[in-house]
C-alpha positions, -999 to +999 in steps of 0.1 A: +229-112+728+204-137+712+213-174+725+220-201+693+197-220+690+203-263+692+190-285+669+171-307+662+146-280+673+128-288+709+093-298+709+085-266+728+102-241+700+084-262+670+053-260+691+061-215+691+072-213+657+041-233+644+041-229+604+069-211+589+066-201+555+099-191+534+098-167+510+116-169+484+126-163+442+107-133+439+113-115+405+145-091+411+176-094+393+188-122+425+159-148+415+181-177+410+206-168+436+172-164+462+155-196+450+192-215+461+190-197+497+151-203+503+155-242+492+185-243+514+163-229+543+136-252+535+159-283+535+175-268+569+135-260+589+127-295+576+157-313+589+150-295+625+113-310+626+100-274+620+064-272+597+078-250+567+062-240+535+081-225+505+065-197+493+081-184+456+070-148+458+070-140+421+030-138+418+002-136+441+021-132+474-012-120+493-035-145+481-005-174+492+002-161+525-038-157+533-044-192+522-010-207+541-015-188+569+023-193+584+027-182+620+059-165+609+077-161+576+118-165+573+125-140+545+149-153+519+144-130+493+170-108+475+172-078+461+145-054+451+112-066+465+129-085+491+153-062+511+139-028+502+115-028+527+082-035+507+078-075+517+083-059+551+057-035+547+032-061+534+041-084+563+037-058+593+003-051+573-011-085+573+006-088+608+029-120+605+059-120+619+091-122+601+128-123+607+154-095+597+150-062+596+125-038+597+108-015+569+126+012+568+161-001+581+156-026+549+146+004+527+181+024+539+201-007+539+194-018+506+202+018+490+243+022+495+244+054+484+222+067+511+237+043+534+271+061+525+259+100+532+249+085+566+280+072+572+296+099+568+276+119+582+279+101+616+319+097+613+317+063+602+347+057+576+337+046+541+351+056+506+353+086+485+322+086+460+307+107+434+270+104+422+270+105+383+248+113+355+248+115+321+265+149+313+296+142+338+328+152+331+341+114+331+379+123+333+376+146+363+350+121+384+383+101+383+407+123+387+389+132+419+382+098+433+421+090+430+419+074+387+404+043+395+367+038+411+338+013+414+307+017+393+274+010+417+235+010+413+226+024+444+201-003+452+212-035+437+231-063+454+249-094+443+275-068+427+248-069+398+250-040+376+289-031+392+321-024+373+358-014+378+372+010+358+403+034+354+393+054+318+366+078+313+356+059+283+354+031+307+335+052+332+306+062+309+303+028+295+299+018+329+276+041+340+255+032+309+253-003+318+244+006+355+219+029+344+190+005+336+197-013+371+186+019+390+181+057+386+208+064+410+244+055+402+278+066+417+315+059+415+332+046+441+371+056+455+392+017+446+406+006+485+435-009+471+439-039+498+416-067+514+381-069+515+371-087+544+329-094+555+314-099+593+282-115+600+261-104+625+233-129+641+209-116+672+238-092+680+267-118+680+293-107+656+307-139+639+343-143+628+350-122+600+359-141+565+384-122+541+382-127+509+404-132+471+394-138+442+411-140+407+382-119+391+385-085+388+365-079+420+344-101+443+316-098+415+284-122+407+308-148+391+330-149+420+305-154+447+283-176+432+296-198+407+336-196+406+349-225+427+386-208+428+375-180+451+391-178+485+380-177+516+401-170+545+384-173+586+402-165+606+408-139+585+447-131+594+440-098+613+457-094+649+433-095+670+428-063+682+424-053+645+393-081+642+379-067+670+378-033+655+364-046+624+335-063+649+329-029+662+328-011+632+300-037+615+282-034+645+279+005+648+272+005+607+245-019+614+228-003+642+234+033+625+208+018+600+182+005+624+190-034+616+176-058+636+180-100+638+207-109+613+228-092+589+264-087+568+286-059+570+314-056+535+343-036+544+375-030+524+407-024+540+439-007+529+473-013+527+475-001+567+442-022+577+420+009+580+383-002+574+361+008+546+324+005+547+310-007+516+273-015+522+250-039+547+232-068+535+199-071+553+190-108+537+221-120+532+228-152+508+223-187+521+234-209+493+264-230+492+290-203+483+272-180+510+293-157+539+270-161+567+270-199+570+307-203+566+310-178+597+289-193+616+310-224+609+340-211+622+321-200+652+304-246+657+270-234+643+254-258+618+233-246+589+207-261+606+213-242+641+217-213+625+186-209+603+171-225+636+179-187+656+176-165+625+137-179+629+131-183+668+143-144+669+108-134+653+092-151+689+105-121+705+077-092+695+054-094+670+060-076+637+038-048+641+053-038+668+086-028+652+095+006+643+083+018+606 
């Protein structure tokens, strides 16, 4: 288990971690929602003493990193171009380390419905899903999936792209709007029940947070705008039952090759049996985000906790890590 890290930071860790650039905005469909978590880790580094640069990764990422030169990056960058993989490629080539995952435990994570086959392949319990196209038969996708599913771009997060629906007029309008988001789209089995989340930081599983929302589902509006969306930690699971969730995020995350930090979204029926939904490799860091408000619960600041995210990239250098 990684230690948490104190802050201020020590003259000693400022002294390893040198220049830390934070990359951040990018140009996915989670721009404004990554320019809020880079600033916050900006604001955080700074407050610890730390030498940080913002780095907004929309153009001429090469050319910025060669002429900042950071000794390590934190990667704050959602979405596409962020958690697929490809900043991590680019970063094992230039050789600068970085924290999170890995290149291809980013490329698996960020695509849920390849994430879902290897769930199930391995045991691992997730829901019911169908992968759709345009000459489905809409009515029987639902019959199938038990008449009410989720609509999901395989590789976008933020619930961007995502609907609920219970009609097959419903479904293909759905699937229409998804379509644009990513080639591959598939319907989802509805877990009628709570949806809870567990963060996972240098292998210590934090509290896990359920959630409620008014809103249909926990969608874009709900997690990063509504103020009326509810947060519960501790989460109201005995406590055998939260440490099966903790087991459960764990094995998903390590199933995928995740390393440093992370967030596992589960659903749970009316009985509290657990649902995978998906793992967030670069999880949100604004002031509506998961991560931090576990790591509340747990006495880490914002500031300790962005503070160990970073000092886990002093552990082996990026090129090093498994492609």
């Amino acid at each position: 288990m990684t230690a948490t890290v104190t802050a201020p930071a020590s003259d000693a860790l400022k002294q390893q971690l040198g220049r830390v650039g934070v990359l951040y905005g990018g140009a996915s469909a989670e721009r404004e929602v990554s320019l809020q978590s880079g600033q916050a880790v900006i604001n955080a580094l700074r407050a610890s003493a730390v030498e940080v640069i913002g780095i907004d990764t929309q153009s001429q990422v090469i050319e910025q990193l060669r002429e900042i030169q950071p000794d390590r990056v934190f990667i704050a960058l959602h979405g596409a171009g962020g958690e697929d993989g490809r900043i991590q490629a680019l970063l094992e080539f230039l050789d600068i380390p970085f924290t999170g995952s890995g290149v291809q435990a980013s490329a698996l994570a960020m695509d849920k419905l390849r994430c879902k086959q290897l769930w199930r392949g391995i045991g691992l319990p997730t829901p019911d899903f169908m992968v759709l196209n345009e000459h489905g038969n809409w009515q029987q996708v639902l019959a199938q999936l038990g008449g009410e599913v989720m609509v999901k771009p395989s590789c976008e997060g933020s619930s961007i792209g995502m609907a609920k629906v219970d009609s097959a007029a419903q479904l293909q309008q759905a699937y229409a709007e998804a379509r644009p988001f990513d080639r591959s789209v598939f319907a989802e089995r509805v877990v009628k029940g709570a949806e809870y989340t567990v963060s996972i930081v240098g292998r210590q599983v934090l509290p896990a947070i359920r959630l409620e929302t008014d809103n249909r589902f926990y969608d874009y509006e709900a997690k990063y705008l509504a103020d009326d969306t509810r947060y519960f930690c501790p989460c109201g699971l005995a406590a055998d039952k939260e440490q099966a969730l903790a087991e459960i995020a764990l094995e998903a995350f390590d199933s995928l090759g995740c390393e440093g930090w992370g967030r596992v979204d589960f659903m749970a029926d009316s009985e509290d049996n657990f649902y995978l939904l998906e793992v967030n490799t670069v999880p949100g860091l604004t002031s509506h985000s998961l991560v931090p408000m576990a790591a509340q619960a747990r006495g880490i600041s914002f500031e300790q906790l962005v503070l160990t995210i970073v000092a886990d990239t002093l552990k082996e250098p990026a090129a090093s890590r498994p492609m």
